[in-house]
C-alpha positions as CSV (number, residue, x, y, z in Angstrom):
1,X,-136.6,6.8,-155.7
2,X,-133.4,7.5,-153.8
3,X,-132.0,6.1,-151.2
4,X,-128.8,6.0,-148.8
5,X,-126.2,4.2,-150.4
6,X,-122.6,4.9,-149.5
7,X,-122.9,3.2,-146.4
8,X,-124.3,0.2,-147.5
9,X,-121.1,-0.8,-150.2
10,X,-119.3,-3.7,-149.3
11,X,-115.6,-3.9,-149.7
12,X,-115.6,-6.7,-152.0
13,X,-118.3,-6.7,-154.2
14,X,-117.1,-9.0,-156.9
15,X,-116.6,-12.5,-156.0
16,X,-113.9,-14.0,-158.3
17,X,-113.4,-18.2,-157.7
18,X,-112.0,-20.4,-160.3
19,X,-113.3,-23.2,-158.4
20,X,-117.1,-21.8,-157.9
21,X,-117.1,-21.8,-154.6
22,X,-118.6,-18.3,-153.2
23,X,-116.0,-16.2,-151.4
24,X,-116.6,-14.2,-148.7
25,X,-116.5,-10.1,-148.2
26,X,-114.0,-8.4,-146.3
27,X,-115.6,-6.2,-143.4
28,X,-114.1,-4.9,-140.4
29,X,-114.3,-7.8,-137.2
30,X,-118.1,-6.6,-135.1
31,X,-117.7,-7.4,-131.4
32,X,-119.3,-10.5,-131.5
33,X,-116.8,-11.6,-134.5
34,X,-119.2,-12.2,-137.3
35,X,-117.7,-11.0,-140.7
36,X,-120.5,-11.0,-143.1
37,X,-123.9,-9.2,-143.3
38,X,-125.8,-12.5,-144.5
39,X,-125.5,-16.2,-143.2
40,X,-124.2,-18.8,-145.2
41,X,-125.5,-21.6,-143.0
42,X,-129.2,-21.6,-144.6
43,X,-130.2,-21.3,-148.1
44,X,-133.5,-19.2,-148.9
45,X,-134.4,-16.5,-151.3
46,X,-133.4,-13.1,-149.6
47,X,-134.7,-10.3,-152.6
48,X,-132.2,-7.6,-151.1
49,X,-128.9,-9.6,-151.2
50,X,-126.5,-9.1,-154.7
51,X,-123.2,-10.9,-155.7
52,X,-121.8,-10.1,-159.1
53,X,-119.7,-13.5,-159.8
54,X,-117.0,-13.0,-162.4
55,X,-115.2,-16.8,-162.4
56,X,-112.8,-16.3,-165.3
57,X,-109.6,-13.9,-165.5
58,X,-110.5,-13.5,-169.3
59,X,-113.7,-11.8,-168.4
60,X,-112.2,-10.2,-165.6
61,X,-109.4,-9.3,-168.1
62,X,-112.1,-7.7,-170.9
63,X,-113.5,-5.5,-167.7
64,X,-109.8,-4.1,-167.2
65,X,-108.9,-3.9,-171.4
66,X,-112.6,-1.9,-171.4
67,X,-111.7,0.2,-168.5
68,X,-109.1,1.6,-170.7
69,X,-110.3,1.5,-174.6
70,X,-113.9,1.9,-174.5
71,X,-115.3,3.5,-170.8
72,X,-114.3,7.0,-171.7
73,X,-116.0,7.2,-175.1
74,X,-119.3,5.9,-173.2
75,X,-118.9,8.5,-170.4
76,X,-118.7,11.3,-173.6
77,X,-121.4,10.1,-175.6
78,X,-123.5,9.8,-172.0
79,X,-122.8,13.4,-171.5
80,X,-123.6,14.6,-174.7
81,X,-127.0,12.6,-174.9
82,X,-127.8,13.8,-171.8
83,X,-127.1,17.2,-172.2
84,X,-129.3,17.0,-175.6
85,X,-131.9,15.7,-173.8
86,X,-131.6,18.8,-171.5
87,X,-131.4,21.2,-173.8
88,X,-135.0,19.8,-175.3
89,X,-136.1,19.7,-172.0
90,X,-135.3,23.4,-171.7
91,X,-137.2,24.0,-174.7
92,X,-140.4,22.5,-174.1
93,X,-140.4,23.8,-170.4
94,X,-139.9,27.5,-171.5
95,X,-142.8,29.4,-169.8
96,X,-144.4,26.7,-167.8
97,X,-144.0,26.6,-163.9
98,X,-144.4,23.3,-161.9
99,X,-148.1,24.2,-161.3
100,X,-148.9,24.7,-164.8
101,X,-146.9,21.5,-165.4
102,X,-149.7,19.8,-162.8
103,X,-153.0,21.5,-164.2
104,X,-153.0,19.1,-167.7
105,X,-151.4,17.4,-169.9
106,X,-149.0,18.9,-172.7
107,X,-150.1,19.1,-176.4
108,X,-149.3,20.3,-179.7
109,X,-144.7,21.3,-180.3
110,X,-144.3,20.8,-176.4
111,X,-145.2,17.3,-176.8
112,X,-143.4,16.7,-180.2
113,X,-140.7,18.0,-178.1
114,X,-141.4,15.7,-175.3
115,X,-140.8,12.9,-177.6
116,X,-137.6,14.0,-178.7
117,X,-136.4,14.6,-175.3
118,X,-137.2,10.8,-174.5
119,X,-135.4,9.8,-177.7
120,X,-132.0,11.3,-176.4
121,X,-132.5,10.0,-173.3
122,X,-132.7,6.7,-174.8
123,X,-129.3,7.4,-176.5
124,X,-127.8,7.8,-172.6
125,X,-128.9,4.2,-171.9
126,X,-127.6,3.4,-175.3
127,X,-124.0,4.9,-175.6
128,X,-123.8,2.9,-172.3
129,X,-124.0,-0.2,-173.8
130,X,-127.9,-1.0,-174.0
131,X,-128.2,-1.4,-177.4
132,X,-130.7,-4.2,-177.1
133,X,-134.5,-3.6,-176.0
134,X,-136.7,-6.7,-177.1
135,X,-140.0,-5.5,-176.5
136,X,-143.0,-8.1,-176.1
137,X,-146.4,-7.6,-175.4
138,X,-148.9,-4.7,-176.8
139,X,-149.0,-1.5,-174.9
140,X,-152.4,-0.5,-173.6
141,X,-153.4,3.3,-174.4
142,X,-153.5,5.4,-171.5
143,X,-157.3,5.8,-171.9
144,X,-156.9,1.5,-171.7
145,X,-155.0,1.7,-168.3
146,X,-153.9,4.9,-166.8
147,X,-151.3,3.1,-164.5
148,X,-148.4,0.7,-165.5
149,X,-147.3,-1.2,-162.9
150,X,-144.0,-2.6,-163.4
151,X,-141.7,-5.5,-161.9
152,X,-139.3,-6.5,-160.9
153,X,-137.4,-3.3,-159.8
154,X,-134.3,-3.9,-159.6
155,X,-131.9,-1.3,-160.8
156,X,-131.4,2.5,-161.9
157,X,-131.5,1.2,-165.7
158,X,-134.9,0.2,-164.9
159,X,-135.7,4.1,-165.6
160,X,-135.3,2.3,-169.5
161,X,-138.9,2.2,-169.4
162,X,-139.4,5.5,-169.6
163,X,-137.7,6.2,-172.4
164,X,-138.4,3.2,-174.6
165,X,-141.4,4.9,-175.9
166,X,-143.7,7.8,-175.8
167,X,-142.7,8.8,-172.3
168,X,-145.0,8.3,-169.1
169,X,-144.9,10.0,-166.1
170,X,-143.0,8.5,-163.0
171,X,-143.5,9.3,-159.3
172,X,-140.6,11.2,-157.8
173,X,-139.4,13.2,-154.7
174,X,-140.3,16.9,-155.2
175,X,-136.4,17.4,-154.6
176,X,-135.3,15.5,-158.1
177,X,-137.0,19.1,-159.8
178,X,-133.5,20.0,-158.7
179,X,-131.0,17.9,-159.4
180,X,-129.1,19.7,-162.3
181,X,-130.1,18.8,-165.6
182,X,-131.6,15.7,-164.7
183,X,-134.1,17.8,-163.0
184,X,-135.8,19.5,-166.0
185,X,-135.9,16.5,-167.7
186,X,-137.9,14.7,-165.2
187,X,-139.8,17.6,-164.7
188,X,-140.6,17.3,-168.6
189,X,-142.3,14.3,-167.8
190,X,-145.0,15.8,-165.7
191,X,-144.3,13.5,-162.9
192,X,-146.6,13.5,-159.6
193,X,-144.1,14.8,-156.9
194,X,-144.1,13.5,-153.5
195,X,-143.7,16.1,-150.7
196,X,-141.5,14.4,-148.0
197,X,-141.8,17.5,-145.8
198,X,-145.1,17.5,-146.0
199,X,-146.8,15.2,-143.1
200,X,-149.9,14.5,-145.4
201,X,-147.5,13.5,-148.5
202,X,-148.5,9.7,-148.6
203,X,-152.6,10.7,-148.7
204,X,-151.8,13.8,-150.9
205,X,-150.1,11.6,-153.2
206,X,-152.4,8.7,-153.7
207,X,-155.3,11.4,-154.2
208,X,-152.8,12.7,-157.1
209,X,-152.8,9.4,-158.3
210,X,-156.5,9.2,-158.8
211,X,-156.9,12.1,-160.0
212,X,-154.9,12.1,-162.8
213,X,-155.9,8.1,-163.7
214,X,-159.6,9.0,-163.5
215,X,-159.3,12.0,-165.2
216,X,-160.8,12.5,-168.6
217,X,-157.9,14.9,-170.1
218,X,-155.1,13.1,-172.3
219,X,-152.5,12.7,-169.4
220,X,-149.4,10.0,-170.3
221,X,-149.8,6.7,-168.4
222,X,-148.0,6.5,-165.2
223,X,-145.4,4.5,-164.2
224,X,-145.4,3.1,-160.6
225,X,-142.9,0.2,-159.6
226,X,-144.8,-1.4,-157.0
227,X,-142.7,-3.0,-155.1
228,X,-141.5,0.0,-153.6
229,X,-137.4,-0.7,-153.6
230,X,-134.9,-2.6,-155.8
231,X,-134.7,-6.4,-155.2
232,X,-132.5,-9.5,-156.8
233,X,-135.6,-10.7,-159.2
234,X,-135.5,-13.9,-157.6
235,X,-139.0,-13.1,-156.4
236,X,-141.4,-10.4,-156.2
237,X,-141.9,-9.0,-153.1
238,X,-145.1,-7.0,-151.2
239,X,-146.7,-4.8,-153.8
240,X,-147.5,-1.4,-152.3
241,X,-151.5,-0.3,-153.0
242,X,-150.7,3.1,-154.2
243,X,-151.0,2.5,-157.6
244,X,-154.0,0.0,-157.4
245,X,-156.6,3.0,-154.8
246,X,-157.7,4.4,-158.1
247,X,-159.4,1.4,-159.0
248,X,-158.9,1.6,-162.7
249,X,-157.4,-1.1,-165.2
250,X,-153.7,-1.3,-164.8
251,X,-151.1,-3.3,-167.6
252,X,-148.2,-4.5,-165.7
253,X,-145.1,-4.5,-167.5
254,X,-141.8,-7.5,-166.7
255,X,-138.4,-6.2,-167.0
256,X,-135.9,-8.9,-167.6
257,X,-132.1,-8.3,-168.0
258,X,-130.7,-11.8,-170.1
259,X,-127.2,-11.1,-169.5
260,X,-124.2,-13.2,-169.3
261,X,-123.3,-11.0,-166.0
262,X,-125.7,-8.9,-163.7
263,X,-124.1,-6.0,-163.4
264,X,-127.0,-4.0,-162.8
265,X,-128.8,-5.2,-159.8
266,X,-128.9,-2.5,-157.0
267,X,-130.2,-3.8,-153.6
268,X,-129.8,-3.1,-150.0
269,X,-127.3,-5.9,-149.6
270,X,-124.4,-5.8,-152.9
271,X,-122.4,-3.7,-155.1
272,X,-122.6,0.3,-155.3
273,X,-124.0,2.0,-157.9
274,X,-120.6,3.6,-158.9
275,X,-119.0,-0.1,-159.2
276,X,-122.4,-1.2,-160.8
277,X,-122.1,1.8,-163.6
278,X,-118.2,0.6,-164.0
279,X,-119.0,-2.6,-165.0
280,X,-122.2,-2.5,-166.6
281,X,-120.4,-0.3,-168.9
282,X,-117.3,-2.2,-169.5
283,X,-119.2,-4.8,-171.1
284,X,-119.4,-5.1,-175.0
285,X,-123.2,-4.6,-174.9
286,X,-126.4,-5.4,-172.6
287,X,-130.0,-6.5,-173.2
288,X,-133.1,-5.5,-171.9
289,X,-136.2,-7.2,-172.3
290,X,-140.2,-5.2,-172.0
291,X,-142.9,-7.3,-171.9
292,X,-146.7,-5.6,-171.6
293,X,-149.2,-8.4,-170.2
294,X,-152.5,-8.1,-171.2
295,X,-154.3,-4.9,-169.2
296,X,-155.6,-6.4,-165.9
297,X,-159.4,-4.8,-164.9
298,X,-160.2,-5.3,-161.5
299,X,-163.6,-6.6,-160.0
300,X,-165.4,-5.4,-157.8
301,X,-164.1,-6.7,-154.8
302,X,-160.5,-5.4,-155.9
303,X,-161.7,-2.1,-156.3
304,X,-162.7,-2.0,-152.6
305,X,-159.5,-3.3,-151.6
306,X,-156.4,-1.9,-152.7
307,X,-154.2,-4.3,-151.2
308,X,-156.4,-7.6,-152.8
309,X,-155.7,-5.7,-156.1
310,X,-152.2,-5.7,-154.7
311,X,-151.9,-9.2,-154.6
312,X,-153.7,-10.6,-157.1
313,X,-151.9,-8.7,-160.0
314,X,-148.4,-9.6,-158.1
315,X,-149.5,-13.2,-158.3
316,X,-150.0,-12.7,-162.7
317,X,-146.9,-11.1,-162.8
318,X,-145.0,-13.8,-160.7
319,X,-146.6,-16.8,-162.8
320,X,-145.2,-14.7,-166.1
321,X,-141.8,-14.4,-164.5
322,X,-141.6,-18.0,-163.2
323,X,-140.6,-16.6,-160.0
324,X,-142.4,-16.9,-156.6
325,X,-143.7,-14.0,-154.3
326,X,-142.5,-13.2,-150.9
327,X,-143.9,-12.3,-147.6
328,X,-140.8,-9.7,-147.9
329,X,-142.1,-5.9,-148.3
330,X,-140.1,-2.7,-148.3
331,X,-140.6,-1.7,-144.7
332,X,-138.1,-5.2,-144.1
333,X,-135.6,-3.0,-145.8
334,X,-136.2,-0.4,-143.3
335,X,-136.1,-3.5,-140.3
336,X,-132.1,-4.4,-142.2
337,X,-131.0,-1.1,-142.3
338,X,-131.9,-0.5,-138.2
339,X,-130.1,-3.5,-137.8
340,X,-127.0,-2.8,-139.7
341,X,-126.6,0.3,-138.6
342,X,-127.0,-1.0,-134.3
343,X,-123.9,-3.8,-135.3
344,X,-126.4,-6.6,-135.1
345,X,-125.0,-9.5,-136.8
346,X,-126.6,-10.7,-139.9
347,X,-128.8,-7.6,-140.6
348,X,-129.3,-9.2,-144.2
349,X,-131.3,-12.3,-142.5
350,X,-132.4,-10.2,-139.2
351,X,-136.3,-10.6,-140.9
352,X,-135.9,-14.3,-141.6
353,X,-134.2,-15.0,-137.9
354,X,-137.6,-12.5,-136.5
355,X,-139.6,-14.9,-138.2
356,X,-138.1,-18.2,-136.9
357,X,-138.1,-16.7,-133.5
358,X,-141.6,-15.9,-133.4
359,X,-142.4,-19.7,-134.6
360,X,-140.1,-20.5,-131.9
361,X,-142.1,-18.8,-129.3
362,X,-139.0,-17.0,-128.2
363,X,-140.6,-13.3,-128.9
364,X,-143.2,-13.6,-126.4
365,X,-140.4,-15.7,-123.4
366,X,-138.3,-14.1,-121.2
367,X,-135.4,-16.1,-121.9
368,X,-133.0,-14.0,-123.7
369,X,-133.3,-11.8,-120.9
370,X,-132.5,-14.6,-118.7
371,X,-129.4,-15.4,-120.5
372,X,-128.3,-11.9,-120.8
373,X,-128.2,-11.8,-117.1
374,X,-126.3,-15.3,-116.6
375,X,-124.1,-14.5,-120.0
376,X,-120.6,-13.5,-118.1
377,X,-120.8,-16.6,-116.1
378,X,-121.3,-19.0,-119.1
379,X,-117.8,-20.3,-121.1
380,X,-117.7,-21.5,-124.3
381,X,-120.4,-19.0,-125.2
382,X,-118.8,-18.3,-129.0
383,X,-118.9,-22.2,-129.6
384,X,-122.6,-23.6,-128.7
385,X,-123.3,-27.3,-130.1
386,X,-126.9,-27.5,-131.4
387,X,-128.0,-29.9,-128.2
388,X,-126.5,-27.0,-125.9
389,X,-128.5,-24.5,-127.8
390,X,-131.5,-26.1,-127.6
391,X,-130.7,-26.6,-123.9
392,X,-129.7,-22.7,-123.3
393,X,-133.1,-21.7,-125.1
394,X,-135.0,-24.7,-123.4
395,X,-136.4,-25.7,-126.8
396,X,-137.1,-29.2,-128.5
397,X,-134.3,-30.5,-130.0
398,X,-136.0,-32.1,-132.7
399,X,-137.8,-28.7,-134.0
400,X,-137.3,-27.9,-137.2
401,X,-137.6,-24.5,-136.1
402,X,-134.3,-24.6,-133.8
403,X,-132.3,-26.1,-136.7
404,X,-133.6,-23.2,-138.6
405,X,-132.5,-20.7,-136.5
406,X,-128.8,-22.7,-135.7
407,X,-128.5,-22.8,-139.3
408,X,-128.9,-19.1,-140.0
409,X,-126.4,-18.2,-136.8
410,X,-124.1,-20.8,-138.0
411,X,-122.8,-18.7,-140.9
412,X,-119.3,-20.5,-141.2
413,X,-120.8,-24.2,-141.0
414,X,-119.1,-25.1,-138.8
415,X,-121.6,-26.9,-136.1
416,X,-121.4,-24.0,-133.5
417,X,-122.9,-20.6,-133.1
418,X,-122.3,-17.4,-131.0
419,X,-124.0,-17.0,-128.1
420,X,-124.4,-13.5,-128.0
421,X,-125.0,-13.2,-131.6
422,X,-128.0,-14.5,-131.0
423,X,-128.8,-12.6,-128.0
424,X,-128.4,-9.8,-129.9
425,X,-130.8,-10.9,-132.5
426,X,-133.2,-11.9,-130.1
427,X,-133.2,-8.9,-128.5
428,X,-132.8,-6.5,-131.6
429,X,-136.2,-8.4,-133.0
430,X,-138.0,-7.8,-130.0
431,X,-137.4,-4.1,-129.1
432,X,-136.9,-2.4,-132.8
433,X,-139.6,-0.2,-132.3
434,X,-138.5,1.3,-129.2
435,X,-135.6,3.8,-128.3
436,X,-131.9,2.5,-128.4
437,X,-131.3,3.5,-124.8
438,X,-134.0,0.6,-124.0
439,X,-132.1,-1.5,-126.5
440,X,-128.6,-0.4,-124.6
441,X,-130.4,-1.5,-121.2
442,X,-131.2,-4.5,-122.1
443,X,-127.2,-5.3,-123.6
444,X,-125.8,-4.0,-120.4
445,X,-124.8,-7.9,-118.6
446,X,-123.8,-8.8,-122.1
447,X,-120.5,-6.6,-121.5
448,X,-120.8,-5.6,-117.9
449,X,-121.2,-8.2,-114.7
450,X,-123.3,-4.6,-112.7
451,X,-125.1,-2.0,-114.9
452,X,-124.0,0.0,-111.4
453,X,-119.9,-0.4,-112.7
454,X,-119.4,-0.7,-116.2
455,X,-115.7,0.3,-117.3
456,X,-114.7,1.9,-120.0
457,X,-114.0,-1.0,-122.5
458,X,-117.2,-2.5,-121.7
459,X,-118.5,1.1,-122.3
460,X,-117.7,1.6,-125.8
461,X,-118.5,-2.0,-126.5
462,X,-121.6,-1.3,-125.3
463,X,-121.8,2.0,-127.4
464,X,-121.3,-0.1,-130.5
465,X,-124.7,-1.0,-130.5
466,X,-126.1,3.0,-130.1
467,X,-126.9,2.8,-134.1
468,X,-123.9,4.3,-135.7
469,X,-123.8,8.1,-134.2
470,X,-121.3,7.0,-131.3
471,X,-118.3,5.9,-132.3
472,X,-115.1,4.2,-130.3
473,X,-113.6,7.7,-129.8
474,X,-116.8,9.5,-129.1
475,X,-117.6,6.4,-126.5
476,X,-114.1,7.2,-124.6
477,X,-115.0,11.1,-124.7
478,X,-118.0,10.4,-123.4
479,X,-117.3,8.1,-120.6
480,X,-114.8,10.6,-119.3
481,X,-117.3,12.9,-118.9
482,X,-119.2,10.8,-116.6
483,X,-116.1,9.5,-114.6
484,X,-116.0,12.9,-112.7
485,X,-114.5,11.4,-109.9
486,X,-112.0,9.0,-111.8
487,X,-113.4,5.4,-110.3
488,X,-112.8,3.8,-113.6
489,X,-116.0,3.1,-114.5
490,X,-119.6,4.5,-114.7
491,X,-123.1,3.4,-114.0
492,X,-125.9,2.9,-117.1
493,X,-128.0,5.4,-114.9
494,X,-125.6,8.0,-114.7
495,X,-125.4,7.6,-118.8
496,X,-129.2,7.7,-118.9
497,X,-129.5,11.0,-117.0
498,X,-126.5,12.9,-118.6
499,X,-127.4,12.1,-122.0
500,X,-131.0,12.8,-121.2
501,X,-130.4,16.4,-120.6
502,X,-128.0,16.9,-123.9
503,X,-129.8,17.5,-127.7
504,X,-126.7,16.0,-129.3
505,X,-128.3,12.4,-127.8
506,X,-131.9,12.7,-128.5
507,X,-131.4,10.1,-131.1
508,X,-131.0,7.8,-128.1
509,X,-134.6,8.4,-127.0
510,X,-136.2,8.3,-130.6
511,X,-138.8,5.4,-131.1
512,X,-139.0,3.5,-134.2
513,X,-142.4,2.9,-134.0
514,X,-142.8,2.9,-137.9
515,X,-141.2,-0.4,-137.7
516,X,-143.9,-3.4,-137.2
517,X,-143.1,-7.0,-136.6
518,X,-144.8,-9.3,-139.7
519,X,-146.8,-12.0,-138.6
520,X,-145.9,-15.3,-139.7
521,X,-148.1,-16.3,-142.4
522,X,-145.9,-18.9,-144.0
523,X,-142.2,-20.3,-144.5
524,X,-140.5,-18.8,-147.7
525,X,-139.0,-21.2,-149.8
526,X,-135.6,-22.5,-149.6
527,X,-133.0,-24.0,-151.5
528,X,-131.6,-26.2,-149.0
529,X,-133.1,-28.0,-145.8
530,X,-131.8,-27.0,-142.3
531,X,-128.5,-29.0,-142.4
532,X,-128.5,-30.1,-139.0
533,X,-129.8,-33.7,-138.0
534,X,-130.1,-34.9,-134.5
535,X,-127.7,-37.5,-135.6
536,X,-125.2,-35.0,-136.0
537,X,-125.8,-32.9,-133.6
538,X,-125.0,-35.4,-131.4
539,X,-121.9,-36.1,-133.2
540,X,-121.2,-32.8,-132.7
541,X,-121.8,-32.0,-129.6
542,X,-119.2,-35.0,-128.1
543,X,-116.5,-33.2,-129.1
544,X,-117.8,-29.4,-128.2
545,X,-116.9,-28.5,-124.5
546,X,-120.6,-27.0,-123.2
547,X,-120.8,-24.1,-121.5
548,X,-122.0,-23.7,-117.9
549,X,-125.6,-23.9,-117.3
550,X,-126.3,-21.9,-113.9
């Protein structure tokens, strides 16, 4: 599985504190001065957030004396196993197409040389410093169950699994036959390639899938993380159906990492993979624990439905781990990213504040809008108390809901949130799935008092929000463009119409309709309560100055 990941490094990604306090990253001011991509304010298990926390300068010391001593003899031995595992790779593939790799199963020297393949693949994962694989369980034949499903996913060295043992096949993107080397390799392992091009590629798959677990010809097992994307491992999140449509007994298989130091963990929200592989590597040595449950055989009513087979073997697989299972699913990563990439404050909670907005009834009122329209005339909008919150939204004051929400805006702790950070949540969570100029039409009072004369600074403010392809410099251009007759300033209309016409802006007019809003089907659990009492937000709010309520 790949995935976009330069733009989602942050600039500090290892936390160092003597004291054990958790320190903050360093990120570039947004508009509505929010510096981190996750609230502090409210503790609950997020599965896409990552902090590596290193609170000694001896360790941090060992990373630095490693750097130097011991990093370049694991990059050469990496290279060499991986180039052996090539070169038997090459071997066993000589002859044999991609079709002829689909039609059945290898047999006889290919498959010895298969297994040799796998065995210098393992020695990549072990020049670079997994040395350790504690394996529990027994592993079910493939005539036993066809499909492993494993969990959590959490990281590249995940891929462990494949080469632990006799290898399995994997599902992949049809463009990984072409990544050099790695590309033969994984073609060696007879995978079930996804067409991404290919606008039947989800059916076409699953009916691979099936075919090759039902089939009666001595295929490997195949391996199918279900959850779909990486995650912390503090719980396991939606299972995808794919591999449970075949209806056939599955084993699922725990991956556990007992490390002093998670180095490893790749999500949407933490460390990149090159600053992963740096310091997974400067470490001494790292274990890996494999533990096959006993094969799980669905009834009847699981075989009719996928998604009950789904959930049921996520619930085994949770009560093994000790962890709890979340309403989170992949397609939240998809909500995060839309966020992040639109400057919407917090993208890393954006799901959790959908939710508590939606208990709030907030989703289905009207007044965000109202606010947006009033917002220029209100003061003290970057410093709301909790009372003048609930006032501003016209909720209850004593619903736990409210606190909820304060809580995960107030990411400093300091009794007060942003106004327009939470109009701009509100009003991200209600109109993801359409275009961004409906999103942009909907900001337009936030930084303009007439959508008839908005001037240029209020322009490219407003631009910030067009999802990443419209810089400050491209905003400027642009409104120059519109200002023909040098007035200073242009109307939302005239913007509408221009960029309309013009290819360069279609993203503007592209609806995210894949995106759907979860419903509500219970609160995740948290660490900490909402903070906020109505003792103290009374205490609070006496020394706040309110803003003005029109």
């Amino acid at each position: 599985m790949t995935r976009q990941r330069d733009d989602m490094v942050m600039t500090e990604d290892i936390m160092v504190n003597t004291d054990h306090k958790r320190s903050g990253s360093n990120l570039s001011k947004r508009d509505s001065m929010e510096n981190s991509w996750s609230s502090k304010g409210y503790s609950y298990i997020n599965p896409f957030v990552h902090r590596i926390e290193i609170d000694s300068q001896i360790e941090l010391a060992k990373v630095y004396v490693l750097t130097v001593l011991l990093l370049p003899i694991r990059v050469v031995g990496c290279v060499l196993s991986l180039l052996s595992a090539w070169m038997f790779a090459c071997i066993g593939l000589y002859g044999l197409t991609l079709d002829d790799l689909k039609q059945k199963p290898l047999t006889g020297w290919r498959k010895q040389v298969q297994y040799l393949a796998a065995r210098a693949m393992r020695m990549v994962y072990t020049a670079g410093s997994f040395h350790y694989i504690n394996m529990k369980g027994t592993p079910a034949t493939s005539r036993e169950a066809p499909i492993l499903v494993v969990a959590p996913h959490s990281s590249y060295v995940d891929s462990i699994l494949v080469v632990a043992s006799h290898p399995p096949s994997i599902v992949a993107k049809r463009e990984t036959s072409d990544i050099p080397l790695l590309g033969r390799i994984i073609n060696y392992a007879q995978p079930i390639y996804v067409q991404r091009e290919d606008p039947n590629s989800r059916q076409n798959t699953i009916r691979d899938i099936v075919e090759r677990a039902r089939s009666t010809d001595d295929w490997p097992q195949v391996v199918i993380f279900a959850e779909g994307t990486c995650t912390n491992r503090t719980a396991l999140i939606k299972f995808k159906p794919g591999a449970f449509y075949p209806g056939v007994p599955v084993q699922p298989v725990l991956l556990r990492y007992p490390n002093k130091f998670d180095t490893f963990t790749w999500t949407w929200d933490g460390p990149g993979v090159l600053r992963l592989l740096w310091l997974t590597m400067t470490q001494f040595y790292n274990r890996c624990e494999i533990e096959y449950l006993p094969v799980y055989t669905p009834s009847a009513a699981e075989k009719a439905d996928a998604n009950l087979y789904a959930q049921n073997v996520r619930e085994v697989m949770a009560k093994a781990l000790g962890v709890p299972t979340s309403d989170y699913s992949f397609e939240d990563v998809i909500v995060m990213s839309r966020a992040r990439d639109m400057k919407i404050p917090f993208p890393g909670d954006i799901v959790e504040i959908e939710r508590t907005l939606d208990q709030l009834g907030i989703l289905e009122s009207k007044r965000d809008a109202q606010l947006c329209e009033k917002y220029l005339n209100l003061s003290n909008t970057d410093k709301l108390d909790i009372i003048t919150f609930a006032e501003l939204l016209q909720v209850d004051l004593k619903d736990q809901n409210l606190h909820k929400l304060f809580a995960l805006l107030d990411h400093r702790g300091k009794g007060t949130v942003s106004l327009k950070s939470f109009l701009l949540c509100s009003l991200f969570c209600k109109l993801k799935n359409s275009d961004i100029l409906t999103f942009l039409r909907a900001l337009v009072n936030i930084y303009s008092e007439s959508s008839q004369r908005i001037d240029r600074d209020s322009f490219a403010r407003l631009l910030r929000h067009a999802g990443g392809k419209l810089n400050e410099q491209n905003a400027q251009l642009l409104f120059f463009k519109l200002d023909t007759a040098n007035l200073g300033y242009v109307s939302f209309e005239n913007f509408a119409e221009y960029t309309e016409k013009l290819p360069n802006y279609k993203f503007l007019y592209h609806k995210s309709e894949h995106i759907r809003r979860s419903k509500v089907t219970s609160t995740p659990a948290t660490t900490t309560p909402p903070p906020t009492s109505t003792a103290t937000a009374k205490s609070i709010s006496t020394s706040m100055p309110r803003p003005l309520i029109n």
